[in-house]
N, C-alpha and C positions, 0 to 999 in steps of 0.2 A: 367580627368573629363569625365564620362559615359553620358547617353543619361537623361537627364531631365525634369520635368515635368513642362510648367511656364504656369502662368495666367498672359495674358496680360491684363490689365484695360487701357480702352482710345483706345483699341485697331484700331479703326476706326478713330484716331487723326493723326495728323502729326507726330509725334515721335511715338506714338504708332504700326504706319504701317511697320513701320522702324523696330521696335523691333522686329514682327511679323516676316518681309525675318533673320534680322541679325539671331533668334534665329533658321527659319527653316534651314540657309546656313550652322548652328554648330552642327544639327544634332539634335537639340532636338525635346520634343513634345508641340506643340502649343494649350494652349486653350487660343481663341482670345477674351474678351468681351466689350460688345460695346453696346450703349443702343436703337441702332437702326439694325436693319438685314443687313446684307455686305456679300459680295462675298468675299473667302477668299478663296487660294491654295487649292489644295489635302490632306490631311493630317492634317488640321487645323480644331478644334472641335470649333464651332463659339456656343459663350452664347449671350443669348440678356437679359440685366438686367439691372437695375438702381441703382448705390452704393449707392444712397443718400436714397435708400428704404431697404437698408441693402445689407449683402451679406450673400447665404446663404450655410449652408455648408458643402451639397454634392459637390459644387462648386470646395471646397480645397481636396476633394478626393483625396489621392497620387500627389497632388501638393508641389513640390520642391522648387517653389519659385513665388514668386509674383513682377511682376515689374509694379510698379503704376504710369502710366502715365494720369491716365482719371482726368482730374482739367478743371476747366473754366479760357481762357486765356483771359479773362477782366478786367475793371478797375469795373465792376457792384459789388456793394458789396454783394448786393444779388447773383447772381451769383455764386460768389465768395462765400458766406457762404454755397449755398447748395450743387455747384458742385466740391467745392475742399475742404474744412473744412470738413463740413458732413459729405462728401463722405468718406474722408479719416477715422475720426471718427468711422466709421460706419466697414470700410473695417479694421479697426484696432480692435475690438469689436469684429468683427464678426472671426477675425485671430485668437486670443488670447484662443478662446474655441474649435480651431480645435484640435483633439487628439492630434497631433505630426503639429505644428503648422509650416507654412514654411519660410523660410526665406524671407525678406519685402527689396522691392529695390524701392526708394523711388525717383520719378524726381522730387527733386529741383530744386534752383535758385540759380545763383552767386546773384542773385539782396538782400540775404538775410544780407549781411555783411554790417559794421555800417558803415555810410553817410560818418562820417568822419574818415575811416580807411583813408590810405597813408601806401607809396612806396607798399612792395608786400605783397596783401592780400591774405594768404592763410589760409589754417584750421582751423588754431588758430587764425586767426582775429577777434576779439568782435561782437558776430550778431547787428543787429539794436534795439537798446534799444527803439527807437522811431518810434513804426511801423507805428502811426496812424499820423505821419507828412509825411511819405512817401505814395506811390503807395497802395490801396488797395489788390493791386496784391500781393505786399511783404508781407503785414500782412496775407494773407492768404498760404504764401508759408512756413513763419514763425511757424504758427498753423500745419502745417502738421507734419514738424519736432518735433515739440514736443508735437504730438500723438504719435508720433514713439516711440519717446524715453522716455513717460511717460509710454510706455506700456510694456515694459521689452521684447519685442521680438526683437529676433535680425533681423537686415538689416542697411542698406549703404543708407545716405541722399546724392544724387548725384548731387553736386552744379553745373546743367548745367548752362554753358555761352547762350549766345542769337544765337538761332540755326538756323539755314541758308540752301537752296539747291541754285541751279542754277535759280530760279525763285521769292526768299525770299531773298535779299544781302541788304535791307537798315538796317540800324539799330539806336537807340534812343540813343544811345554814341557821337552820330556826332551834331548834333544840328536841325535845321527845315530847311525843302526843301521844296519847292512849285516851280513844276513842273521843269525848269530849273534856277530855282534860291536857294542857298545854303546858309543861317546863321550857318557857322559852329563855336561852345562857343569852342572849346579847341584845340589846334592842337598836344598836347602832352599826353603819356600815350596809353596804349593798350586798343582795343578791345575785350572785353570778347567774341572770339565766338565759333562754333563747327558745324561740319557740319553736318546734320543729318541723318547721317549712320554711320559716327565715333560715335556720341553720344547713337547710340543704341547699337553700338557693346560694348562701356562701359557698357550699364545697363546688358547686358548680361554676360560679363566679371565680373558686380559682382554677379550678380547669381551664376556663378561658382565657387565665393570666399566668404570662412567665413569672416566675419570681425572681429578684434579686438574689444573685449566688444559687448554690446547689440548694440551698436548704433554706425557707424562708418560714418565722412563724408570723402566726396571728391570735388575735383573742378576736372570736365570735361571741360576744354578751350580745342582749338589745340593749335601747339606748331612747330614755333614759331608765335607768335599772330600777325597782323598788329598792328601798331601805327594809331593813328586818323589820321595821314599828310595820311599816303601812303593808306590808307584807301580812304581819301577824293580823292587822285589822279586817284588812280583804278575806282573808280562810281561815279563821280560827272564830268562834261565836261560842265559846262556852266556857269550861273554868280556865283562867288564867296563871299559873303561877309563875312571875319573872325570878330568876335567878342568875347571877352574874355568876361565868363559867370560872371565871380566876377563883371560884370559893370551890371550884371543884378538884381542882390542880393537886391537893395533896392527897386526896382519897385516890387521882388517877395514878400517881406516882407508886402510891403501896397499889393499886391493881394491876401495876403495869410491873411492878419487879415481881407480885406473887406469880401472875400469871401469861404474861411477855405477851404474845401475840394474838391470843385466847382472849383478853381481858374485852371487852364490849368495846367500840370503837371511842365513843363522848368518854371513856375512863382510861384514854392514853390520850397523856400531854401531848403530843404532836399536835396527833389526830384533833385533838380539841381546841390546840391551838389555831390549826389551820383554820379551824371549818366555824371559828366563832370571834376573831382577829376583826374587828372595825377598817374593810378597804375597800377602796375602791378598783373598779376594772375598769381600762379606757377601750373603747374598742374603736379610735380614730384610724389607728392605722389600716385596721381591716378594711374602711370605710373608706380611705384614702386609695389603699391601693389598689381593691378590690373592684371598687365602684359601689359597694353591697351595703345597701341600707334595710335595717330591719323592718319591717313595715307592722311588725303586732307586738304590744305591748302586754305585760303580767296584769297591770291593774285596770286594762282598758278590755281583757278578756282576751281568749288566746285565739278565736277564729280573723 
């Protein structure tokens, strides 16, 4: 694979910034954009623009591939419709009428797959039929994929797990912490995570690879994952209280019809089912087709 051309979107995000070293350390050429001015290396052509006002496109000039990280990481629906639907809309729109259109590398969510999958949910596991019982967040990660894939361009829907550095280690798989006290709902089943610079070296790995068909996805996890125990043993050092989440299911039920969308995320069924279900994530195919092997593990430390 020769020298490349990528547009980064998001690029001033936390995985974005990631993408930006992975992609300068493989040798390519970086255009970074971001919707505010950033200091960026040597060699990094910085855009300052807003997707959700379009994208326009001198932008995609001799651009090879696009890896779209720029989304709103909220539960605001608003939010959520302008800075990651829109956007994406907008950056899919504005793709599809480039002369020689480039390839679309899309940051998903593991969070996309159905509430009630079980054992190992991988690529072909049923997405969420029922976005609007779940996280705002998922219905909007939902929507992006299939911009993607209504739009007949090709690129890679990259179902990253819940991404992490040395300073980012709690994660919503475990249950509610306040301060040194722990309600952890499961102690079985894996954590979805990825550290994020494995996670860019993937989005970049698939820049470098066609996918099968217009639309090809992946689960990015590491590998091999913690389990919630050895998880909770690693970062948690003070009161413990275990509580299995299925004793919580009828309190979420009356919070979720008094209060529908309002109601705290761990007191709607879905949401609790999802995010507390004993599965596992395979992330062979990534690995297979991508070439991308995670190199940092959650319990061996994230550098």
């Amino acid at each position: 694979m020769g020298t490349l051309t990528l547009l980064i979107t998001g690029a001033s995000g936390f995985l974005g910034r990631a993408c930006v070293s992975a992609a300068l350390a493989r040798g390519h050429k970086v255009r970074a954009l971001s919707r505010h001015a950033t200091t960026w290396p040597d060699g990094v052509e910085a855009i300052v623009a807003d997707l959700s006002e379009g994208l326009e496109a001198s932008l995609l000039t001799g651009v090879d591939a696009i890896l779209h990280t720029a989304a709103s990481v909220s539960n605001d629906a608003d939010a959520l419709s302008r800075d990651t639907i829109w956007a994406t809309e907008r950056l899919v729109a504005g793709t599809e009428t480039a002369k020689v259109p480039p390839l679309v590398v899309l940051a998903s969510s593991i969070a996309v797959y159905d509430a009630d999958a079980a054992g190992a949910v991988d690529e072909d596991t049923r997405l969420e039929t029922r976005a609007k019982r779940r996280e705002a967040y998922v219905g909007a990660k939902l929507a992006q994929e299939e911009a993607l894939r209504a739009s007949g361009l090709q690129g890679w829907c990259l179902r990253i797990g819940a991404i992490y550095d040395s300073t980012r280690r709690w994660n919503a798989h475990i249950g509610v912490k306040k301060g040194a006290v722990l309600i952890s709902l499961a102690r079985t089943g894996d954590v979805p995570l990825v550290q994020v610079a494995d996670a860019a070296e993937a989005m970049i790995c698939a820049a470098e690879t066609a996918p099968n068909g217009a639309c090809e996805a992946l689960n990015i996890v590491e590998s091999p994952l913690p389990s919630r125990k050895a998880f909770i043993a690693a970062e948690h050092h003070g009161l413990h209280i275990p509580l299995h989440w299925r004793l919580l299911l009828p309190l979420a039920w009356l919070c979720e019809a008094a209060l529908a969308a309002r109601a705290p995320g761990l007191l709607r069924p879905r949401i609790l089912r999802a995010r507390m279900t004993a599965v596992s994530y395979p992330n062979t195919r990534a690995t297979t087709r991508l070439g991308w092997h995670p190199q940092r593990q959650f319990l061996r430390g994230s550098k």
